[in-house]
C-alpha positions in Angstrom: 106.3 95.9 102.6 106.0 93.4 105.4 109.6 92.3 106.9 109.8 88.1 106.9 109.0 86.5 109.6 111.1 85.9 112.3 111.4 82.0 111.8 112.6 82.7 108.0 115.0 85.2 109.4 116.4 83.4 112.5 117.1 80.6 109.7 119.4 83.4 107.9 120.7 85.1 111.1 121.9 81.7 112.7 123.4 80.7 109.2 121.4 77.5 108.7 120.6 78.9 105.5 123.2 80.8 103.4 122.7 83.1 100.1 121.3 80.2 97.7 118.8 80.0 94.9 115.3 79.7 96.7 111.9 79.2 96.1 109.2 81.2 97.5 106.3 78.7 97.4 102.7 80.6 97.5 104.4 83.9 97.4 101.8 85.9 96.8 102.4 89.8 96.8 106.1 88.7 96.6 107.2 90.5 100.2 109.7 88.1 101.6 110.7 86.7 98.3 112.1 90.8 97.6 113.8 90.4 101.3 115.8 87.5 100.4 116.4 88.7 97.0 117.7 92.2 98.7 120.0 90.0 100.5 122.0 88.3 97.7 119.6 85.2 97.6 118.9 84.4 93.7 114.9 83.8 94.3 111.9 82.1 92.4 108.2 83.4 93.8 105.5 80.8 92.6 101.9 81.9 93.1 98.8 81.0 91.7 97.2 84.0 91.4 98.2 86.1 87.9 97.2 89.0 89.8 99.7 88.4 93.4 102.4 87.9 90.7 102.0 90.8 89.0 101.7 92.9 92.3 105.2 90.9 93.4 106.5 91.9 90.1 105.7 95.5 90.2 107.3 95.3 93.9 110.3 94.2 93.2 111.2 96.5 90.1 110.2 99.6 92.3 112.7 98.6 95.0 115.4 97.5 92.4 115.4 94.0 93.4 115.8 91.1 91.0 113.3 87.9 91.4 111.5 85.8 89.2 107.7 85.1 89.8 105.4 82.6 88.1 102.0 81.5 87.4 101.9 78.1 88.4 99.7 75.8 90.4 101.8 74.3 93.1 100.0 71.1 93.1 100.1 70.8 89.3 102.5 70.8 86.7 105.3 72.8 86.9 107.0 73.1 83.8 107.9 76.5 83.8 109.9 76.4 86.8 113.3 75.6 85.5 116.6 74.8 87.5 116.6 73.2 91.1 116.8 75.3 94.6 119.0 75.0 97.7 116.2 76.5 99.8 112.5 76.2 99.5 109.9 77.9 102.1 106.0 78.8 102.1 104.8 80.7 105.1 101.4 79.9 105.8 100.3 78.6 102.7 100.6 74.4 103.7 97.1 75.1 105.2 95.8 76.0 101.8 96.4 72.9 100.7 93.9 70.0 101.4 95.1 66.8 102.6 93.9 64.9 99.0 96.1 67.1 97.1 99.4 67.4 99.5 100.8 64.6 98.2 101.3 65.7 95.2 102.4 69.0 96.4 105.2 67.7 98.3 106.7 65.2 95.6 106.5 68.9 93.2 108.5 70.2 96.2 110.7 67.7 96.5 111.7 67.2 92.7 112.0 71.0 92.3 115.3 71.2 95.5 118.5 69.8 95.2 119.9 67.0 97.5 120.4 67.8 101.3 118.5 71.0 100.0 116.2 72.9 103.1 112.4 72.9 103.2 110.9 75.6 105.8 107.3 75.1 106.0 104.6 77.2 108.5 101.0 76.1 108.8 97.9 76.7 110.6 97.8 74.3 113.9 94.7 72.4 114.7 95.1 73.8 117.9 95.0 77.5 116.7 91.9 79.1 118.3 91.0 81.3 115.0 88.2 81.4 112.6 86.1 79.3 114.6 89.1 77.6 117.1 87.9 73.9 116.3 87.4 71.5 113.2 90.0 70.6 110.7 88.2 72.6 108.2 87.5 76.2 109.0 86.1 79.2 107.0 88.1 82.8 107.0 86.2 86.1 107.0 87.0 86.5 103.5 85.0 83.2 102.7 88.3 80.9 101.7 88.5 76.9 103.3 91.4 76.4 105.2 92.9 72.8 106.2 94.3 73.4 110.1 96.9 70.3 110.7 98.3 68.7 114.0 101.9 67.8 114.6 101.5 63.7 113.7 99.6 64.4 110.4 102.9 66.8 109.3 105.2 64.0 110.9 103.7 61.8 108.8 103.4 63.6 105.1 106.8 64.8 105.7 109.2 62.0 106.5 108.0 60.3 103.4 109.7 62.7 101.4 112.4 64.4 103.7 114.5 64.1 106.6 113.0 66.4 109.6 115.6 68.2 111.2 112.7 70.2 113.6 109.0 69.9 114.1 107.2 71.8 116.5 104.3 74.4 117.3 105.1 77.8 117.1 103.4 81.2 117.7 102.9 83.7 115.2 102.3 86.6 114.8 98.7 87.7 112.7 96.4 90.7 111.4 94.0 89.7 114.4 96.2 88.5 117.0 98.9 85.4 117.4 98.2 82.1 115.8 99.4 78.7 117.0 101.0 77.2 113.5 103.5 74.2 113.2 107.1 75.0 111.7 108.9 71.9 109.7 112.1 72.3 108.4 113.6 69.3 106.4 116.3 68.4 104.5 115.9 66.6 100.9 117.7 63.2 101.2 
């Protein structure tokens, strides 16, 4: 299982974000979703994919840890996610998402936290010299379409909805080498 990342974790470490019910956003295989949950976090894992949740599922129960993961589009209706979340996070999955349809995804981000509540986002910079290195729209070597953002576009879609506490480019660390990606971390008003 791959350990979070060290932005999600220097989040916990530095105690800007405590034990709190949290919402994995695009969690696929579940992996830092079953961190947080081994840690006394009460987390959600939203995904997509039937077949990611069922892999985080399966994960979980053979470490012993207790999430919940759901089926859901993230930029559609979102009924079965019940309660509201102290902490909400997606690593890497913003880019994913294309600019006609983030809109939406925010306002289902922002109605699923409670006030003063942290967002942690982590996209794909459009300065990030991967698949292809220019071009807002860029193929991956397993043939998906992914939307690379620069710092004012984020600005923008995110203090529409929440109050930025940092915004800034980042390096990552990837299968193929270190991407440039942009870290956001809000606070619902």
């Amino acid at each position: 299982m791959r350990p979070p990342p060290d932005t999600l974790v220097d989040l916990i470490q530095s105690g800007k974000v405590r034990p709190c019910r949290t919402i994995d956003l695009g969690c696929g295989a579940g992996n830092y979703a079953i961190s947080l949950g081994g840690h006394g976090f009460e987390v959600t894992g939203v995904d997509s994919s039937p077949t990611a949740i069922s892999i985080a599922q399966k994960n979980a129960l053979k470490l012993g840890v207790r999430c919940r993961f759901i089926v859901a589009d993230l930029t559609g209706d979102l009924h079965g996610v019940n309660g509201r979340f102290d902490f909400a996070f997606e690593w890497e999955f913003l880019h994913h998402i294309f600019p006609e349809d983030r809109e939406k995804y925010l306002n289902n981000v922002y109605n699923l936290l409670n006030p003063k509540a942290s967002y942690l986002s982590v996209c794909f910079s459009e300065g990030d010299p991967q698949f292809g290195g220019t071009g807002k729209f860029r193929s991956t070597p397993i043939g998906t379409t992914l939307y690379f953002s620069s710092e004012s576009e984020l600005r923008d879609l995110f203090s529409a909805h929440f109050i930025i506490r940092k915004l800034k480019t980042i390096e990552v660390a990837g299968k193929h080498g270190s991407h440039q990606a942009i870290c956001v971390l809000s606070e619902r008003d």
